[in-house]
N, CA, C and O atoms as a Tinker XYZ file with bonds, in Angstrom:
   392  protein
     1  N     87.059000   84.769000  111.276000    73     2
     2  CA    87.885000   83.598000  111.380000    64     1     3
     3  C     87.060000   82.343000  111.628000    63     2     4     5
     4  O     87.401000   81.164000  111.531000    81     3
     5  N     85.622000   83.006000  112.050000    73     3     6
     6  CA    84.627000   81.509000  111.964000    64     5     7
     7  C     84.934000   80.139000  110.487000    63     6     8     9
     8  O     84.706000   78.931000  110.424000    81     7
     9  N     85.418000   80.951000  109.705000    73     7    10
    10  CA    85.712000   80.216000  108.631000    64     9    11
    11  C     86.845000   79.306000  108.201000    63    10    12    13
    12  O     86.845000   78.574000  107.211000    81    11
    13  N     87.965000   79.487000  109.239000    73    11    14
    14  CA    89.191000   78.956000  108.828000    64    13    15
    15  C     89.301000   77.255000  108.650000    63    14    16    17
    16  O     89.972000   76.655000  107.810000    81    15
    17  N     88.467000   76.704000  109.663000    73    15    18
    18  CA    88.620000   75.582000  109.806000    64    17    19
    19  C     88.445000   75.137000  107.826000    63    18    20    21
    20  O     89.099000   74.630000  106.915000    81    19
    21  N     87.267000   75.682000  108.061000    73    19    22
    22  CA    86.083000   74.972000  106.383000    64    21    23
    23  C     87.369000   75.439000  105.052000    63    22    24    25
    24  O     87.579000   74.854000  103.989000    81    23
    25  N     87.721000   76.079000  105.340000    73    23    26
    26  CA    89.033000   76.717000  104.303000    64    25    27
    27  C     90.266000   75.622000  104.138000    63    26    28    29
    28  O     90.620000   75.018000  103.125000    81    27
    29  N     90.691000   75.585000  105.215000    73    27    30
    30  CA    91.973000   74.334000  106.033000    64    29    31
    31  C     91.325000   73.115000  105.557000    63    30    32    33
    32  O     92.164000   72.246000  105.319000    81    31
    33  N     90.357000   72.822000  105.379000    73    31    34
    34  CA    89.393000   71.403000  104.855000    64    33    35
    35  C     89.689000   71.412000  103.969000    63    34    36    37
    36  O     90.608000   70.730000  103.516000    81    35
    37  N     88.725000   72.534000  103.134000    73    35    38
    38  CA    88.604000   72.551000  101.350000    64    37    39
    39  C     89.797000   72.261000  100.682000    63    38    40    41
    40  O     89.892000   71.191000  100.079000    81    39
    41  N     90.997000   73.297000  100.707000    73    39    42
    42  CA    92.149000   73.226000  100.536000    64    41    43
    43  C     93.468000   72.276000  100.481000    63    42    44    45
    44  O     94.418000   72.218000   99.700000    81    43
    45  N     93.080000   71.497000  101.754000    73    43    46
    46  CA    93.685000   70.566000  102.352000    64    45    47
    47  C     95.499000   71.144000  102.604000    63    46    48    49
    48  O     96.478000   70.514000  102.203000    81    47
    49  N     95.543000   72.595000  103.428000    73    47    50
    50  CA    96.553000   73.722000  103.899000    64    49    51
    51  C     96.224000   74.221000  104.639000    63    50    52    53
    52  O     95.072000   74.538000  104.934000    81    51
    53  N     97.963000   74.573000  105.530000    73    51    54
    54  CA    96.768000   75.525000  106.687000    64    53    55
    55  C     96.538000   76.865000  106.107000    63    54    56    57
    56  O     97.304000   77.402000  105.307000    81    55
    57  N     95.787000   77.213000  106.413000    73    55    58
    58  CA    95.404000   79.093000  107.135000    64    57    59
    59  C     95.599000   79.194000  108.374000    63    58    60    61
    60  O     95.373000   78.524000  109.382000    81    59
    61  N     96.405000   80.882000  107.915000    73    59    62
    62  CA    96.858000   81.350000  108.831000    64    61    63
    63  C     96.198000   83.005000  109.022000    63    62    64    65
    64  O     96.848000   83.682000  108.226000    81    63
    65  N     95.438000   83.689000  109.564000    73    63    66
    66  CA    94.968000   84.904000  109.913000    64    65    67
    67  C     95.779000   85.759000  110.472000    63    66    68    69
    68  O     96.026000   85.501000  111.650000    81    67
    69  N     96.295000   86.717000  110.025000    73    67    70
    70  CA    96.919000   87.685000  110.486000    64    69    71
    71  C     96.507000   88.816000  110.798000    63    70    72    73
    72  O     96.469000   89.664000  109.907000    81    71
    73  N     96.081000   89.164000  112.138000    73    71    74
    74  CA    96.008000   90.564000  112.612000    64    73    75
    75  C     96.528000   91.178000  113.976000    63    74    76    77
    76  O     97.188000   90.590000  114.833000    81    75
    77  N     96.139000   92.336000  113.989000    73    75    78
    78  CA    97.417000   93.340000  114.503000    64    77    79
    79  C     97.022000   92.619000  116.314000    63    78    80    81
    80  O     97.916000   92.361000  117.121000    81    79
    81  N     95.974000   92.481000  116.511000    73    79    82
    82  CA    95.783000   91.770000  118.306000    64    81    83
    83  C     96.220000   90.565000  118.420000    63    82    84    85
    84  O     96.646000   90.152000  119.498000    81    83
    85  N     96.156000   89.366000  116.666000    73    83    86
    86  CA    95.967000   88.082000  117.170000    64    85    87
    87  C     96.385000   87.349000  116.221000    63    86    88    89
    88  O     95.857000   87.669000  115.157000    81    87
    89  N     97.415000   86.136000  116.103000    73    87    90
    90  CA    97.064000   85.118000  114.753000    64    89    91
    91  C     96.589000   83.952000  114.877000    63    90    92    93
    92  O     97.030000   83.168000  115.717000    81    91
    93  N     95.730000   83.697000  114.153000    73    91    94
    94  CA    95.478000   81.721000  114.597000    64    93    95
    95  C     95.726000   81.188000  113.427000    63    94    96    97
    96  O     95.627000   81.966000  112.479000    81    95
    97  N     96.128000   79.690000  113.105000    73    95    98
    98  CA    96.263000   78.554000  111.998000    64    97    99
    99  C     95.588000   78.225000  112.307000    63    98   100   101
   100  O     95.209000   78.395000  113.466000    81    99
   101  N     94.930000   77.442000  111.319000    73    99   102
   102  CA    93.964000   76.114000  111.344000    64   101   103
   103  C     94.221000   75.208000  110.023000    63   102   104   105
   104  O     94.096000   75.396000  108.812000    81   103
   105  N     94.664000   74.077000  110.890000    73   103   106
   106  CA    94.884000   72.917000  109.933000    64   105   107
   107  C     93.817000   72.255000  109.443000    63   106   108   109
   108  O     92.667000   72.456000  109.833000    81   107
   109  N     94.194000   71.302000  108.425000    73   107   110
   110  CA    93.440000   70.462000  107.733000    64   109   111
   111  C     92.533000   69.021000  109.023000    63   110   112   113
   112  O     93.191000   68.676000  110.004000    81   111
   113  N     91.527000   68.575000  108.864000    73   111   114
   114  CA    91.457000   67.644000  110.161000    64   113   115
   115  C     91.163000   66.280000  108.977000    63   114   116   117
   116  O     91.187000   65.187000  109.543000    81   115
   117  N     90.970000   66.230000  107.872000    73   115   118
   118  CA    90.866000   64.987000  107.286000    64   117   119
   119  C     92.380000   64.910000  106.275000    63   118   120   121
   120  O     92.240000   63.908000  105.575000    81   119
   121  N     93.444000   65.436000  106.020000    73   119   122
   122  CA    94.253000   65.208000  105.077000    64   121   123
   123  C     95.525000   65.879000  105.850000    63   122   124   125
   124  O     95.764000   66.789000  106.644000    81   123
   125  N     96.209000   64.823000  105.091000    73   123   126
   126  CA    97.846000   65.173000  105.528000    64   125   127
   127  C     98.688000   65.497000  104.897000    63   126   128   129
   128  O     98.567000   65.230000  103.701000    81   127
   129  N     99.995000   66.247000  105.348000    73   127   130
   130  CA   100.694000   67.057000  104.600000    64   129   131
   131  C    101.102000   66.463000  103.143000    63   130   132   133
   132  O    101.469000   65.306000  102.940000    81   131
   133  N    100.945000   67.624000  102.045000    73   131   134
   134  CA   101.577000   66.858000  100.437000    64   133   135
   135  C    102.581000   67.791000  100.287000    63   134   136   137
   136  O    103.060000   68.519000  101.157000    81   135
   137  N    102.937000   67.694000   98.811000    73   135   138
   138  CA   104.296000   68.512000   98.583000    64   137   139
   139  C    103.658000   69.413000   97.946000    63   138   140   141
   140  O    104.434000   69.930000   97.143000    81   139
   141  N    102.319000   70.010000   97.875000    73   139   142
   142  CA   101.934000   71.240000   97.419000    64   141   143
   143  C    100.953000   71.649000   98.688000    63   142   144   145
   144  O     99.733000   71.757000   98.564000    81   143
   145  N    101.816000   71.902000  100.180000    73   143   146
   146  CA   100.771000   72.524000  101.348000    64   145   147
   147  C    101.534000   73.373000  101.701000    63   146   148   149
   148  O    102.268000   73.133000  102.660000    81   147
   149  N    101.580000   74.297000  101.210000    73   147   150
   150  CA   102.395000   76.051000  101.619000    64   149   151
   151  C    100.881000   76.338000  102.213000    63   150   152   153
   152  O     99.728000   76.148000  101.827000    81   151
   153  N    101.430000   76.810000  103.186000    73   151   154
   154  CA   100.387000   77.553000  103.699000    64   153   155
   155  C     99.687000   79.131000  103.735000    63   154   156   157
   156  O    100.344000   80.118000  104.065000    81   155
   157  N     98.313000   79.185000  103.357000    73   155   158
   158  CA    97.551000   80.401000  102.757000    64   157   159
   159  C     97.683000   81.175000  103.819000    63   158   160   161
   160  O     97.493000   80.647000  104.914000    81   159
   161  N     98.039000   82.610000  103.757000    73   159   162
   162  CA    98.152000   83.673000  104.836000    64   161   163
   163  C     97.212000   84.790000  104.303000    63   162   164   165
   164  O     97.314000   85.238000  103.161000    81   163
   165  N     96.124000   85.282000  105.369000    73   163   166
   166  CA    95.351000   86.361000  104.720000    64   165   167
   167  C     95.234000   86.929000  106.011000    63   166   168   169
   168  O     95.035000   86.346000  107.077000    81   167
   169  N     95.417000   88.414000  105.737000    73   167   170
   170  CA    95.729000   89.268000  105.915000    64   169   171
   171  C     94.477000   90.151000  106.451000    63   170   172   173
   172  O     93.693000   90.460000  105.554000    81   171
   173  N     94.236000   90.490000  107.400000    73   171   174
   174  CA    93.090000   91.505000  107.579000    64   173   175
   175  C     93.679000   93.262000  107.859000    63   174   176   177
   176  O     94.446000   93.723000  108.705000    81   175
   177  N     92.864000   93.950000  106.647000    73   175   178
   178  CA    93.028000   95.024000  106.347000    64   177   179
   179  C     92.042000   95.973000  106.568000    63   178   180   181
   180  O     90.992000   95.370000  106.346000    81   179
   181  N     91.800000   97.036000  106.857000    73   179   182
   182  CA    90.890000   98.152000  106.885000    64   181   183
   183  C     89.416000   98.046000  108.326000    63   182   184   185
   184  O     88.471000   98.816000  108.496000    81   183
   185  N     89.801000   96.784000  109.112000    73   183   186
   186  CA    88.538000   96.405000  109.771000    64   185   187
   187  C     88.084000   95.514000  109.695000    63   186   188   189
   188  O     88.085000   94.695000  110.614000    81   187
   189  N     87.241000   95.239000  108.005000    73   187   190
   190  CA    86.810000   94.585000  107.589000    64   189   191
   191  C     86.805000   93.924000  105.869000    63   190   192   193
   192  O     85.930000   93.589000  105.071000    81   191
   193  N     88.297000   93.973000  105.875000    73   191   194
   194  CA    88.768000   92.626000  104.641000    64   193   195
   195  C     89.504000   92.123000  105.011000    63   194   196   197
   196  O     90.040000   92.310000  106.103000    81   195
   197  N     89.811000   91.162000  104.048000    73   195   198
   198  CA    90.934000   90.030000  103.837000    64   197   199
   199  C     91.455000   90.223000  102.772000    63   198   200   201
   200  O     90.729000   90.444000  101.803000    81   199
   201  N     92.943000   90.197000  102.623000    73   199   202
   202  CA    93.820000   90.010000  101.599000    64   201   203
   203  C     94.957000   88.517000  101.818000    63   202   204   205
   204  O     95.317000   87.936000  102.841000    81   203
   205  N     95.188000   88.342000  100.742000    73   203   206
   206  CA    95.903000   87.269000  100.855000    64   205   207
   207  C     97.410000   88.078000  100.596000    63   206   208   209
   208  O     97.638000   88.860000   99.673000    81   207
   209  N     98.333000   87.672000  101.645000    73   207   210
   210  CA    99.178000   87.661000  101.934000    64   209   211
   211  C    100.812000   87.045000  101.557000    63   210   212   213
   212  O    101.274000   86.144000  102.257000    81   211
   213  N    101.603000   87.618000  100.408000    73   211   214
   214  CA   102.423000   87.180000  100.272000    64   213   215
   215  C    103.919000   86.548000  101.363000    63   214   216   217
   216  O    104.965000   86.673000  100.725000    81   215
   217  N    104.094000   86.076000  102.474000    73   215   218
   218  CA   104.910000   85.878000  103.403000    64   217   219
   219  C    106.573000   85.298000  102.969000    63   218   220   221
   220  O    106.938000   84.148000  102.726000    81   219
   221  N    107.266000   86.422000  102.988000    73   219   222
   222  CA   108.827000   85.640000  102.883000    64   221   223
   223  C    108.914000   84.787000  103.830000    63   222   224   225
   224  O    107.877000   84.579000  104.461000    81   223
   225  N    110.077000   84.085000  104.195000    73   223   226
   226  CA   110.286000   82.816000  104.623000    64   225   227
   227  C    111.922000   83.102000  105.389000    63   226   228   229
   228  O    112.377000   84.246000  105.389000    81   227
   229  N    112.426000   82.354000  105.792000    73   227   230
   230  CA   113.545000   82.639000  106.462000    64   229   231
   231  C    114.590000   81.415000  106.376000    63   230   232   233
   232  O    114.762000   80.625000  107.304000    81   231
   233  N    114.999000   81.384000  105.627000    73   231   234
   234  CA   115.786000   79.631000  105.143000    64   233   235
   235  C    115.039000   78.648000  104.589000    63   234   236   237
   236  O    115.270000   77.439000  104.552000    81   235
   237  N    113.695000   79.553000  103.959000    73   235   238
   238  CA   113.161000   78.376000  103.337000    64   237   239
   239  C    111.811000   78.100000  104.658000    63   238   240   241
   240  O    110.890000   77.297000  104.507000    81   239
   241  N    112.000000   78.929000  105.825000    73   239   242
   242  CA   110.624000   78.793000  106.746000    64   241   243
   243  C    110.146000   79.651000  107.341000    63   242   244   245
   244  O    110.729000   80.385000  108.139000    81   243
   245  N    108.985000   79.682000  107.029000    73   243   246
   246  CA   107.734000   80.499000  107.155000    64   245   247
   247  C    107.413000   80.553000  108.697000    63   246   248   249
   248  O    107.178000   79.599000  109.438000    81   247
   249  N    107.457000   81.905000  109.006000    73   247   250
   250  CA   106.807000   81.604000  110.570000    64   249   251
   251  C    104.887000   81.232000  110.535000    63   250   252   253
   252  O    103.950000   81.500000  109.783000    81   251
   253  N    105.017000   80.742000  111.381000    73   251   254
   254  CA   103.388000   79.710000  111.402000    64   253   255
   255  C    103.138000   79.926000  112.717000    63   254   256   257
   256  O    103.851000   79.168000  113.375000    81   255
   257  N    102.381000   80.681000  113.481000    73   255   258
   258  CA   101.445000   81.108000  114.787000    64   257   259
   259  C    101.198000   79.688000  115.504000    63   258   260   261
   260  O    101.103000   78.733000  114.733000    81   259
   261  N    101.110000   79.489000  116.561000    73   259   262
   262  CA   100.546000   78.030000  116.869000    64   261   263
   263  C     98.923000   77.693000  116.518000    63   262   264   265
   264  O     98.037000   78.548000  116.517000    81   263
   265  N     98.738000   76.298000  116.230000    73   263   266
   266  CA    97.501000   75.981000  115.485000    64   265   267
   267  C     95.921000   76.050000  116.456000    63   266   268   269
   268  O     95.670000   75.486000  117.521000    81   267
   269  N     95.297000   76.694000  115.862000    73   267   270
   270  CA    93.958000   76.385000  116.994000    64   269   271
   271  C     93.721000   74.592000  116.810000    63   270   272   273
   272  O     93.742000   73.866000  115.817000    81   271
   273  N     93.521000   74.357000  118.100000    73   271   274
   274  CA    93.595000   72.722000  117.771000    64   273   275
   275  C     92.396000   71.561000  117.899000    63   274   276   277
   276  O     91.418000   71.685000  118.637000    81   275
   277  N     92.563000   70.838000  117.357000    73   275   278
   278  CA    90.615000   70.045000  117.339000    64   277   279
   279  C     91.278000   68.429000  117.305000    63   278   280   281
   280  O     91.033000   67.702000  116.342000    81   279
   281  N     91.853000   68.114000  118.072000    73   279   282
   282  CA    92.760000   67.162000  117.989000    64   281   283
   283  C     91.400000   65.797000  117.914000    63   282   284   285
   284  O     91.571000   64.860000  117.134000    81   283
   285  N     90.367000   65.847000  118.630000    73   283   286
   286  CA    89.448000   64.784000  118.782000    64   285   287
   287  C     88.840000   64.597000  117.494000    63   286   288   289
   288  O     88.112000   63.604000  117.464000    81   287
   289  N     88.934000   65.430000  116.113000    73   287   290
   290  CA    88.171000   65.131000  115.472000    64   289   291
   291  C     89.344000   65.252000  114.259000    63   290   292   293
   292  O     88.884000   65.433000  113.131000    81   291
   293  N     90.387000   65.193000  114.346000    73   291   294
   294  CA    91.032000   65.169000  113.391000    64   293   295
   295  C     91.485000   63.761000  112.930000    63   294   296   297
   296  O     91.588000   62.958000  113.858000    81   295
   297  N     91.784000   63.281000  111.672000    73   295   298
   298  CA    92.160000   61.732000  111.470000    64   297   299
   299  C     93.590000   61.559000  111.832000    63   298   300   301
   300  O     94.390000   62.419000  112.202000    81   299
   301  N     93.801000   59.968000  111.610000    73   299   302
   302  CA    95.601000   60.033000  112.256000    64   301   303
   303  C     96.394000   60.973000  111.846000    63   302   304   305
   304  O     97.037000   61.795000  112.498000    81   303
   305  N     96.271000   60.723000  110.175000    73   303   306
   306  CA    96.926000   61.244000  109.035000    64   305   307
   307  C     97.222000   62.870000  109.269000    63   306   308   309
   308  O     98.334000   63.396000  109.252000    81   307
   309  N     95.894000   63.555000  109.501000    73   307   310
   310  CA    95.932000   64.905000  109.754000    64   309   311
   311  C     96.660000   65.895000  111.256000    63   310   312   313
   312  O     96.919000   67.043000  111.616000    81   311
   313  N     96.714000   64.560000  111.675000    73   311   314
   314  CA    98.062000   64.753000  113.210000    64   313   315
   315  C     99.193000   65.158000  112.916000    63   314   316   317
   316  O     99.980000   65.901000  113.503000    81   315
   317  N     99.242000   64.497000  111.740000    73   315   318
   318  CA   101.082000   64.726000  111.584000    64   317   319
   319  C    101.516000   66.164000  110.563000    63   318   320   321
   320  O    102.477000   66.296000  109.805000    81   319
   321  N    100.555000   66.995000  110.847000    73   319   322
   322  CA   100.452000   68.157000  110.210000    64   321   323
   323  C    101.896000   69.048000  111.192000    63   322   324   325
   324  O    102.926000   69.536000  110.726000    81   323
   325  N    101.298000   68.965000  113.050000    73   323   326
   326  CA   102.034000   69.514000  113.412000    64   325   327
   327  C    103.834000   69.383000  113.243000    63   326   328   329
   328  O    104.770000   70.113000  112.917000    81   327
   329  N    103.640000   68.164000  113.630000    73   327   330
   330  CA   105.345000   67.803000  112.901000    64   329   331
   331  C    105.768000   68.348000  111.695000    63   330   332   333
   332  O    106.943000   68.586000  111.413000    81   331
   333  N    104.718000   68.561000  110.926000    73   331   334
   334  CA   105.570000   69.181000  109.130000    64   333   335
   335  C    105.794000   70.293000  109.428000    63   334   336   337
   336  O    106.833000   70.744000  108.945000    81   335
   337  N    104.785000   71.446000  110.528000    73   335   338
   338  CA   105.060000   72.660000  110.654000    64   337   339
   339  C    105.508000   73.327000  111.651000    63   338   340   341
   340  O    105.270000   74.495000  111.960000    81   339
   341  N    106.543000   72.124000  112.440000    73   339   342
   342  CA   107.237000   72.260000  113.583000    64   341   343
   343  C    108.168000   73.642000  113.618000    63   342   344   345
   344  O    108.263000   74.590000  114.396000    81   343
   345  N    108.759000   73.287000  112.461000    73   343   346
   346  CA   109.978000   74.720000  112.564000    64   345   347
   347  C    109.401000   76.197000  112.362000    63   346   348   349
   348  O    109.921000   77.201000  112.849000    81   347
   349  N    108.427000   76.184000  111.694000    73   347   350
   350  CA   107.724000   77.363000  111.490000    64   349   351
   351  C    107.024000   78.062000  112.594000    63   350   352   353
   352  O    107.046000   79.221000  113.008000    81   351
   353  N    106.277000   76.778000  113.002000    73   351   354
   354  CA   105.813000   77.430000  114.958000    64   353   355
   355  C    107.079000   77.896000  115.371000    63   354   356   357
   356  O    107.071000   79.120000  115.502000    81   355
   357  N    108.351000   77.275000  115.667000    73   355   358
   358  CA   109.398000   77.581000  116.472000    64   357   359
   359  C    110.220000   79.216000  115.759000    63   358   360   361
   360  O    110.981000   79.965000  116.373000    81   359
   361  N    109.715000   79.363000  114.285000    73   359   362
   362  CA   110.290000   80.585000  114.133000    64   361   363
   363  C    109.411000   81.476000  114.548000    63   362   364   365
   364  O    109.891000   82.414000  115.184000    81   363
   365  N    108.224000   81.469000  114.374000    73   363   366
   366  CA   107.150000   82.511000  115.383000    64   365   367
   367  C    107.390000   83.242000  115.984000    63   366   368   369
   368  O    107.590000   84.455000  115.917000    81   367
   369  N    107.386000   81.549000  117.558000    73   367   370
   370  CA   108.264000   81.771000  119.043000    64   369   371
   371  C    109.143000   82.815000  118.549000    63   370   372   373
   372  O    108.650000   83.942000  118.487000    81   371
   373  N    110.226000   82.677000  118.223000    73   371   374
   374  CA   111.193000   83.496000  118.632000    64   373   375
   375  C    111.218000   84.727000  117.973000    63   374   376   377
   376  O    112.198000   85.455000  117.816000    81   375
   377  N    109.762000   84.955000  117.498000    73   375   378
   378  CA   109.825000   86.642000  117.136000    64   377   379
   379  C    109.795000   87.118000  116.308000    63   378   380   381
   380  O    109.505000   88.305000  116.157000    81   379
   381  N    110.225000   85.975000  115.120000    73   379   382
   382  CA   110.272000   86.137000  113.729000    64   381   383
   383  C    108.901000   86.580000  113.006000    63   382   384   385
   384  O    108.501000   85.712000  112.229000    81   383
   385  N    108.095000   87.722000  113.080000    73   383   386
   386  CA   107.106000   87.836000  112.345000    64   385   387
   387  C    106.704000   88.184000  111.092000    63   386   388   389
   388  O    107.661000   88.205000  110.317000    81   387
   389  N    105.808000   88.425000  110.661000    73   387   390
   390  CA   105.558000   88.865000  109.124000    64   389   391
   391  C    105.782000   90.558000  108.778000    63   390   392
   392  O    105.612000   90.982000  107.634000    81   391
C-alpha cells in the first residue's frame, strides 16, 4: 500500500485497498473531483496480489473506508475530495461492506 498515494496522483481517483485486517483510501492531493472519479478498488488476494475489484454500489453509493489523510500537502481543490465522498464513508460506517 506504500503505493497508493502515487496511484491516487497519477489517476487523479481515489484508491481504495481492500483486505481481510484493513482498508485504507488515498485521495488525489493535487486534483479535484471530475465526473469521471469512480473510485479504483483492488483487492488483495493470495498474500501477495492485487486484483482490481469490481464493487456494487448501494443507490448509486459505493462504500469508501475513511481516507488516509495528508491534509498539509494537499491543494485547496484536492480538499474537497472529502465532501464528494461523504456518503460513501458514511455507508462504510454503517457496515455496508464489499
Amino acid at each position: 500500500m506504500v503505493h497508493g498515494q502515487m496511484i491516487a496522483n497519477t489517476y487523479e481517483r481515489p484508491v481504495i485497498f481492500l483486505l481481510i485486517a484493513d482498508c485504507n483510501t488515498f485521495l488525489p492531493l493535487r486534483a479535484g473531483p471530475s465526473k469521471q472519479c469512480e473510485p479504483i478498488y483492488l483487492l488483495h488476494v493470495n498474500g501477495n496480489h492485487w486484483i482490481l475489484a469490481l464493487v456494487q454500489g448501494k443507490d448509486g453509493v459505493k462504500p469508501i473506508p475513511p481516507p488516509v489523510m495528508a491534509s498539509r500537502i494537499a491543494t485547496k481543490i484536492a480538499k474537497t475530495w472529502l465532501s464528494h465522498i461523504q456518503k460513501g464513508i458514511h455507508l462504510y460506517a454503517k457496515g455496508v461492506y464489499f
